[in-house]
C-alpha positions in Angstrom: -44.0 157.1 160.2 -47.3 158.5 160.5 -47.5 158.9 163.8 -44.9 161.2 164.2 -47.3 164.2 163.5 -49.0 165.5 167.0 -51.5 167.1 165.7 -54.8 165.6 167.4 -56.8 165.8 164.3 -54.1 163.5 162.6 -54.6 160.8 165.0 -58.1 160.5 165.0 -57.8 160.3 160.9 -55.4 157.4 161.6 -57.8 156.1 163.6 -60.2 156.2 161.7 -57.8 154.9 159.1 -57.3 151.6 160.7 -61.0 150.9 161.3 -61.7 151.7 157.3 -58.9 148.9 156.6 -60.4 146.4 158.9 -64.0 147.1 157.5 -62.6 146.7 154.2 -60.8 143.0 155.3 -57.0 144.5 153.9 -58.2 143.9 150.0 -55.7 145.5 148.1 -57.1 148.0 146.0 -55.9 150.9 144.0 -55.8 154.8 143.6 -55.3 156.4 140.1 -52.0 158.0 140.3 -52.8 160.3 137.8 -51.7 164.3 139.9 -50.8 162.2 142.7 -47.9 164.6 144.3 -44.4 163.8 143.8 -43.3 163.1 147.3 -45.8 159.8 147.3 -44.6 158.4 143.9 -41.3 158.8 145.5 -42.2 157.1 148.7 -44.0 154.1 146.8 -40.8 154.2 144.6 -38.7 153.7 147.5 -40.6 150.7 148.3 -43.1 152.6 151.1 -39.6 153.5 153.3 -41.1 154.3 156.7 -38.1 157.0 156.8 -38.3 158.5 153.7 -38.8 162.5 153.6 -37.8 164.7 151.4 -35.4 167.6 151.7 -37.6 170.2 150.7 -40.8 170.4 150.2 -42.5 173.6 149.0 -45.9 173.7 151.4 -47.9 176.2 149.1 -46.8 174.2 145.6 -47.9 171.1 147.6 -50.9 172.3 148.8 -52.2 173.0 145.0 -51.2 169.6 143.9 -52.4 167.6 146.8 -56.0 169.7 146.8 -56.1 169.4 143.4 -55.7 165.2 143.1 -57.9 164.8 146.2 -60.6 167.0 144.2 -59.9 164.7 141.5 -60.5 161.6 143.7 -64.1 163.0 145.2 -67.3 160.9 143.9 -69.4 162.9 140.9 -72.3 163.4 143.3 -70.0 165.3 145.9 -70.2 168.9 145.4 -68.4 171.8 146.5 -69.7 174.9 148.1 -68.9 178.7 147.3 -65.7 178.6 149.3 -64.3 174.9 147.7 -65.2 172.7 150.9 -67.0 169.9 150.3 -71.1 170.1 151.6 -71.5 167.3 153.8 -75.2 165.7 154.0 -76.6 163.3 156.2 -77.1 160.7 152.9 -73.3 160.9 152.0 -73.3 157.2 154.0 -75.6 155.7 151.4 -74.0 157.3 148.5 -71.7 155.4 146.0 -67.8 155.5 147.6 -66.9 152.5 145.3 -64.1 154.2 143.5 -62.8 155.7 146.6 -63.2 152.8 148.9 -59.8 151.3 147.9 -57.9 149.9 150.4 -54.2 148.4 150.6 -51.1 149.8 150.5 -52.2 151.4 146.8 -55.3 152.9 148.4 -56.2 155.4 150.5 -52.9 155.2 152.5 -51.6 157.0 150.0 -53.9 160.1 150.8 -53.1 159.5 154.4 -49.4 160.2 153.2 -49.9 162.9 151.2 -51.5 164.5 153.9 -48.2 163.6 156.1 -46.0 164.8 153.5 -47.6 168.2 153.3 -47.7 169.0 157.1 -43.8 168.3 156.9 -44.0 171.1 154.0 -45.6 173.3 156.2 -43.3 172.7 159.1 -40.2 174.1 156.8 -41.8 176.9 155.9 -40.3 179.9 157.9 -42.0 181.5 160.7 -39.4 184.5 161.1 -41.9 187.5 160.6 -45.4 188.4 161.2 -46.6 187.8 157.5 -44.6 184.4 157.8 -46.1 183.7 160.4 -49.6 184.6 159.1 -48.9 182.1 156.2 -47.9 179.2 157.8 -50.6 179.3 160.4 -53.1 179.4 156.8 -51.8 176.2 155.7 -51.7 174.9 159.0 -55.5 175.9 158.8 -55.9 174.4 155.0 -54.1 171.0 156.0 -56.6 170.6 158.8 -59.4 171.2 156.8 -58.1 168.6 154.2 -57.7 166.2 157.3 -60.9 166.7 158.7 -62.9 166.3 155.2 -60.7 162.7 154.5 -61.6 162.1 158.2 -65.0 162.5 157.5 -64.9 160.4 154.0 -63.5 157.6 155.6 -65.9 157.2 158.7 -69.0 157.5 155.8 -67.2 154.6 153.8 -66.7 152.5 156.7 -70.5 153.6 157.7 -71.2 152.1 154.1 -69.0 148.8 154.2 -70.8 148.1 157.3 -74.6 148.3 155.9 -73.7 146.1 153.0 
C-alpha cells in the first residue's frame, strides 16, 4: 500500500519507519484518535485493507485536519517557529518522545497513513490551469514538509530507544 507513492522522500520515511518498529521490538502501542482524519478511521475500520482509498478526498480540507492532529500529537517541549514548522535542536534525541513513541498497528503507522492518504488527495486535485497548478504544487510542497518533519521525529525516537 504504502509503497505505491514514488516520491523519494516517502521511501526514506518508510525506511526509517521500519527501523523505528524494530527499535521499538513490534509492542503494540496506541495513538489518541481524537482529530485523527477520516480516511484512517476508515481504513482501521476496514480492518487496515491494504486497498482501501477513498473516492475523493479533498487535499486542502485534508491538509488542515491532518496538520492539525499531527500538531496535536507533538511533545509539550516542541515548539513551533514563526512560520508553524517545528525548530529542530540538536537535544531533541534526549527529549521525552514517550507519548509519541507508540508503535503497532495503532501507532505511528497511522501517521505514516495519513500522510499516504493525503498525497492521494493531492494527486486528485486538478492541474488544468496555471493557478491549479500553483496550488497543487503548494501542497505537494506542504506534504513534503510534513514528511520530512515525521521523518525526522522518528529517526530522534529511534536515536532515543537506542540510548536507553
Amino acid at each position: 500500500m504504502f509503497g505505491t507513492i514514488s516520491e523519494p522522500t516517502f521511501h526514506q520515511l518508510l525506511c526509517k519507519y521500519l527501523v523505528f518498529e524494530y527499535d521499538q521490538d513490534y509492542k503494540d502501542g496506541k495513538l489518541p484518535p481524537r482529530g485523527r482524519p477520516k480516511p484512517v478511521g476508515d481504513w482501521i475500520a476496514r480492518a487496515r485493507a491494504p486497498n482501501y482509498l477513498p473516492k475523493v478526498i479533498n487535499a486542502v480540507e485534508y491538509q488542515e485536519t491532518f496538520v492539525k492532529w499531527y500538531e496535536s500529537l507533538q511533545p509539550e517541549w516542541r515548539v513551533q517557529g514563526q512560520d508553524t514548522r517545528w525548530i529542530r535542536n540538536e537535544s531533541d534525541s534526549e527529549n521525552d518522545w514517550e507519548e509519541l513513541c507508540t508503535s503497532g498497528k495503532n501507532g505511528v503507522m497511522n501517521i505514516v497513513a495519513g500522510l499516504y492518504y493525503w498525497y492521494h488527495g493531492i494527486n486528485m486535485m486538478k492541474d488544468d490551469g496555471f493557478r491549479a497548478k500553483q496550488a497543487k504544487q503548494a501542497a505537494l510542497e506542504e506534504w513534503k514538509y510534513f514528511v520530512d518533519d515525521f521523518t525526522y521525529v522518528l529517526i530522534q525516537m529511534s536515536v532515543q530507544a537506542k540510548s536507553d
